[in-house]
N, C-alpha and C positions, 0 to 999 in steps of 0.2 A: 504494500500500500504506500500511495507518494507521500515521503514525509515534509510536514508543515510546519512543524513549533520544536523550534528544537533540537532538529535531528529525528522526530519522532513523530509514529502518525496523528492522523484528528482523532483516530478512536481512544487516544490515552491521553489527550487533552482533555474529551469528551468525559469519560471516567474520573478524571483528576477533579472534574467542575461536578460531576456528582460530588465524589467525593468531599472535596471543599465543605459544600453544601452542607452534606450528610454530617462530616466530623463538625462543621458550626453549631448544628443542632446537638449534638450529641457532649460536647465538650463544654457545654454551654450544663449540660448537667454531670457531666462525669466527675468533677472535685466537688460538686455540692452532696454525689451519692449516698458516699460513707459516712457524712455526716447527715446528711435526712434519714438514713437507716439508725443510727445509734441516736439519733433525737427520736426515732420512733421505738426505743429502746431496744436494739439490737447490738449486743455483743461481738467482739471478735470473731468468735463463730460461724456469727449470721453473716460478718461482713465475707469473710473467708466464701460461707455459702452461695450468695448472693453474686460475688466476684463469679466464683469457679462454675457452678451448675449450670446458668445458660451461655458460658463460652463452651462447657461440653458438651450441653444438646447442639449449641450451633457447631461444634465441630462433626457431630455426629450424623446430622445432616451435610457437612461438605464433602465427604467423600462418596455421598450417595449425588450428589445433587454434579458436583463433577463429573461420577461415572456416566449417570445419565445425558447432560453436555456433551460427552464423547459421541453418543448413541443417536444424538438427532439433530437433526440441518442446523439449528438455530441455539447459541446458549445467553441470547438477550432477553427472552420470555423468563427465565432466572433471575436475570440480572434484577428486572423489572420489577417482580414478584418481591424479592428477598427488599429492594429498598422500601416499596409501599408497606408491606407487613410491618417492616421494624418503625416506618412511621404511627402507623396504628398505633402499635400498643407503647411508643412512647408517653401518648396521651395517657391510656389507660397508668400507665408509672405515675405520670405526674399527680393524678388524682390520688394515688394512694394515701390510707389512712392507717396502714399496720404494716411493720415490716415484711409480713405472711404476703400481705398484696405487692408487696416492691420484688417479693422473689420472682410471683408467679408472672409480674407484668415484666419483668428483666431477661424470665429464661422466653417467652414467646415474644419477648421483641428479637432476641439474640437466635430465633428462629428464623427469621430474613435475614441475617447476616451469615447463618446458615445456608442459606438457597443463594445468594449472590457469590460470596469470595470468591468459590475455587472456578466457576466458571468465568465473572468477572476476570480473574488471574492469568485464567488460560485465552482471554480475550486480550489481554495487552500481550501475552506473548505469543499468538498468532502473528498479534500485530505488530511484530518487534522482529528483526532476524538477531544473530546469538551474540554479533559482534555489539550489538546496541541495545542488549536485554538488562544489562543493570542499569543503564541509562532511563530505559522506561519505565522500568518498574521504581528508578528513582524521582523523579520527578513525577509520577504517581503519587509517591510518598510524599512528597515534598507536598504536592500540592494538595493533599490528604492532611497534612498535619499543618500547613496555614489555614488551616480553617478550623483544627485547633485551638489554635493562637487563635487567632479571631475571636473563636467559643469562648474562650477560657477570662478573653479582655470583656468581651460581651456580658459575661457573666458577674466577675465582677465588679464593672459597671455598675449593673442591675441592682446587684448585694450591695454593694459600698456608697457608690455613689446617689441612687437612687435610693436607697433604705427599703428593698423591696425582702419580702420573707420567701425565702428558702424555694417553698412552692412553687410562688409565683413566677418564681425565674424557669422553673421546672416547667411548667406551662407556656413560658414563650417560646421555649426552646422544641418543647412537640409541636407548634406551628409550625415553626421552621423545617421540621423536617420533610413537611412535606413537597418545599420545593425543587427540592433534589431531584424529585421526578420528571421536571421538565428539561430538561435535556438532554434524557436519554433516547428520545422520540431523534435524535441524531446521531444516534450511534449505528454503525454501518460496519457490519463482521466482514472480514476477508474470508472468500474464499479456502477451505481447506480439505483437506480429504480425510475421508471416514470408512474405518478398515472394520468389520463384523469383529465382535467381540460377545462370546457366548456369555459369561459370567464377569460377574468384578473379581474374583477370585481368580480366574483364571490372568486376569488384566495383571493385577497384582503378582503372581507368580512369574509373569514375563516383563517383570522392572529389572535392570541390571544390580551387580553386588555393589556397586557406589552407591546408588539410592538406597539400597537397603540400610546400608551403614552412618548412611547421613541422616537416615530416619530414627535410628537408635539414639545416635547423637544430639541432633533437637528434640529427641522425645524427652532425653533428661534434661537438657534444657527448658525445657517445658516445665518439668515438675519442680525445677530453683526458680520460676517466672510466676510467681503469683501473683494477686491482682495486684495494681498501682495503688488500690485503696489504704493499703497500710501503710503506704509512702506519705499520702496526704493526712492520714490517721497522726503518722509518725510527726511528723512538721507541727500539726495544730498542739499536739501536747507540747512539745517542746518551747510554740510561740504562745501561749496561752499563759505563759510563768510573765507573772508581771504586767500581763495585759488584760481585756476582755473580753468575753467566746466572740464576738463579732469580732473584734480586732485579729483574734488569732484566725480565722476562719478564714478573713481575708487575707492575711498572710500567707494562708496555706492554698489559698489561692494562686497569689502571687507568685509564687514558686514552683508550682505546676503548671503557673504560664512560663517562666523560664524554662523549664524542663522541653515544654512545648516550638521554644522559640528556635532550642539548641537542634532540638529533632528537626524544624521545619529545614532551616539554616543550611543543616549539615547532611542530610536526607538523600539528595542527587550530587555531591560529588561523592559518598560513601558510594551511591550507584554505581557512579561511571569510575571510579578508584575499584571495582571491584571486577568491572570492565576489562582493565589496565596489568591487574595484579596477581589478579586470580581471588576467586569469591572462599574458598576455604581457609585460607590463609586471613583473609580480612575477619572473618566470622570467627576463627579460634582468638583476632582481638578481643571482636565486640563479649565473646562468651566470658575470657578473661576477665577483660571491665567491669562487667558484671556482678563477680564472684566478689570483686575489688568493692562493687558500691554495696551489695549490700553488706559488706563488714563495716565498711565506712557507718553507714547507716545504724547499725548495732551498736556501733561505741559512739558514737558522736551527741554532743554535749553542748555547743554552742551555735549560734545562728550562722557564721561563717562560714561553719563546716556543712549545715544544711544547704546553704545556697552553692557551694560549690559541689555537693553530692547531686543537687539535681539537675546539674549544668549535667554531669557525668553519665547522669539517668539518661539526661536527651540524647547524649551522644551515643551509648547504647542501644537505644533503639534505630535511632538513624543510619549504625553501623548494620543492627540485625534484622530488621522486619524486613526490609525491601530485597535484601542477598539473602537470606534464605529463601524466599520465592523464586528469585534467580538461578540461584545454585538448581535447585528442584528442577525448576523446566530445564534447565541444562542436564541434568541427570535423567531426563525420564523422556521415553520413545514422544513423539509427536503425537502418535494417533491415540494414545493414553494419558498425556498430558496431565489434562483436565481432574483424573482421576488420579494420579500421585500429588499432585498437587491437594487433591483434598483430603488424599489419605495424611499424606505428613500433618494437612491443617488440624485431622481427624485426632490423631498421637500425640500432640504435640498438647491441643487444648485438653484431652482427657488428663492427661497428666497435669496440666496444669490446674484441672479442679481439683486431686487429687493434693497438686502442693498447696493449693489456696485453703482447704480446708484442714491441711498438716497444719498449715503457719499459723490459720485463726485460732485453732487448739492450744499452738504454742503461747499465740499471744493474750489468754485467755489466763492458762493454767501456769503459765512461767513467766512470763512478762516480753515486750515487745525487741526487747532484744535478742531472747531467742528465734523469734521468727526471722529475723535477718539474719543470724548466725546459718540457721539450718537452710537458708538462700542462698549464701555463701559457698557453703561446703558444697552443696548438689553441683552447684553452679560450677567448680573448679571438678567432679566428677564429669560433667558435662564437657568442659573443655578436654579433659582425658582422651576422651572417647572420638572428640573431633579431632583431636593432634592425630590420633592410630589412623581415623580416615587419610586425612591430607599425605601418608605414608602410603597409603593404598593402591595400587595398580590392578586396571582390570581389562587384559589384554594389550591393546595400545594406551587404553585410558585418556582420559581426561584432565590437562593438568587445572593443578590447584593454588 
């Protein structure tokens, strides 16, 4: 497809402007979460719960919603499906009045993000050839997480500046989502070819041994990757000493827009650095860093060291969310894409409801330090296990 912006086509423009869109609505509630759940008296626990259970329904659905993608002409009816659903029941979230109603409204919004990723995914790398796939998938990101930053200023705005309750901010931000839907009525698939496939099982069985191995490796990734909510949990106690719940709130605000800023910022050249260098290589950083912030995070004592742990935070993800997708569709046949890609999404979020709901126990029953010690540690198993990949040859292979 001719490319337009960038170096890249209109259809990951097209996505990035969803995108935007979607994360404005969505960031605009995502630091208020953890705190509407535990004002709704919800414990570590729940937060842990709440995090982890509808990223692993929506994982559970992307490796079905992928394979199917593979299986028929079109994977924009997905696309479509998965952003309206999750606008829906943002609404339903925002009205909630007990944290029982923020689970149920949380896991079947994160039922559309479900049905869109992994096809969405394998639509920017259709639309990408391999020499240019970090770049799109970066700049994806990039423009996925200005709208973040966006959310996140929006928000605060709303909370600080305006004096509005919790809610109410929660409410603006479910209108908003539903404009994300307008301009997907311009998205325009290439062209590709579609090989019979009896089962997912069988799909699965014929991924080569690098994908398998990389999947092991983000799966423990996954399970050191719990929600962001006990990052923001973590911040507001720490800014709350000396101040007032509103002052610290919006603090912990404030620092999840930098978090946000560093992610958007640094987003597409981690892309196209990954481009350049090789994406395994880049990703045993970002896994590294990782390990590193949540230790950081565990001892840390003063506001200085917060602001610059969530600088660090940003840079982590803008190292790993966009090259992991990369790496993946670079790991996995064409005509299956779709469906490795949702399997990894599949492995990756189970595990991470299962570390989200490890760390709430931890932070519940041992205090909030433990929860970042035991993100640490996984975190540096994690990277283990990617360092043995990036040694890995499989036949000519694929360097890293």
């Amino acid at each position: 497809m001719r490319s337009t912006f960038l170096g890249v086509s209109t259809n990951i423009l097209v996505l990035g402007i969803v995108s935007f869109i979607t994360d404005l609505s969505s960031e605009m509630m995502m630091p208020l979460l953890p705190l509407f759940i535990t004002a709704l008296g919800g414990g570590g626990l729940v937060v842990g719960l709440v995090g982890g259970v509808g990223d692993g329904l929506s994982s559970l659905l992307q490796v079905l919603s992928g394979h199917w993608s593979d299986r028929v002409p079109r994977r924009k009816p997905f696309v479509f499906a998965g952003y309206a659903v999750s606008s829906v029941f943002k609404l339903f979230l925002a009205l909630a009045s007990a944290w029982p109603h923020v689970l149920a409204a949380r896991v079947l919004e994160r039922v559309g993000k479900g049905l869109r990723t992994a096809p969405r995914d394998a639509i920017i790398a259709d639309s990408s050839g391999q020499a240019s796939r970090g770049k799109a998938f970066g700049l994806h990101r990039a423009l996925d997480t200005s709208g973040a930053v966006a959310g996140s200023l929006v928000a605060l705005l709303l909370f600080w500046a305006l004096d509005l309750e919790i809610r109410s901010v929660l409410l603006v931000a479910a209108v908003v989502a539903f404009a994300a839907l307008i301009p997907l009525y311009r998205l325009r698939e290439p062209p590709r070819e579609r090989r019979p496939q009896s089962a997912l099982a069988i799909t699965l069985r014929g991924l080569p041994g690098r994908f398998r191995l990389f999947l092991a490796a983000g799966t423990a990734y996954g399970l050191a990757n719990f929600t962001y909510m006990f990052f923001i949990l973590r911040a507001r106690d720490q800014f709350i000493i000396g101040n007032g719940e509103r002052e610290a709130i919006a603090a912990a605000i404030g620092l999840y827009i930098l978090y946000n800023v560093v992610y958007s910022v640094l987003a597409l050249p981690m892309g196209s650095l990954s481009d350049r260098f090789g994406r395994g290589r880049l990703l045993l950083l970002g896994y590294l860093l990782f390990a590193l912030t949540c230790l950081g995070f565990a001892s840390a004592d003063s506001r200085p060291w917060f602001i610059s742990l969530f600088a660090l935070y940003g840079l982590v993800y803008a190292i790993v969310e966009g090259t992991q997708r990369a790496f993946v569709s670079d790991l996995a046949p064409a005509e299956s894409r779709g469906a490795a890609l949702g399997t990894f999404h599949t492995c990756t979020g189970l595990a991470a409801v299962f570390g989200g709901l490890i760390a709430g126990q931890l932070w519940d029953a041992v205090g909030p330090a433990a929860t970042f010690y035991y993100g640490s540690g996984v975190a540096a198993i994690a990277t283990l296990l990617l360092l043995y990949l990036t040694r890995y040859r499989e036949g000519a292979g694929m360097p890293t």
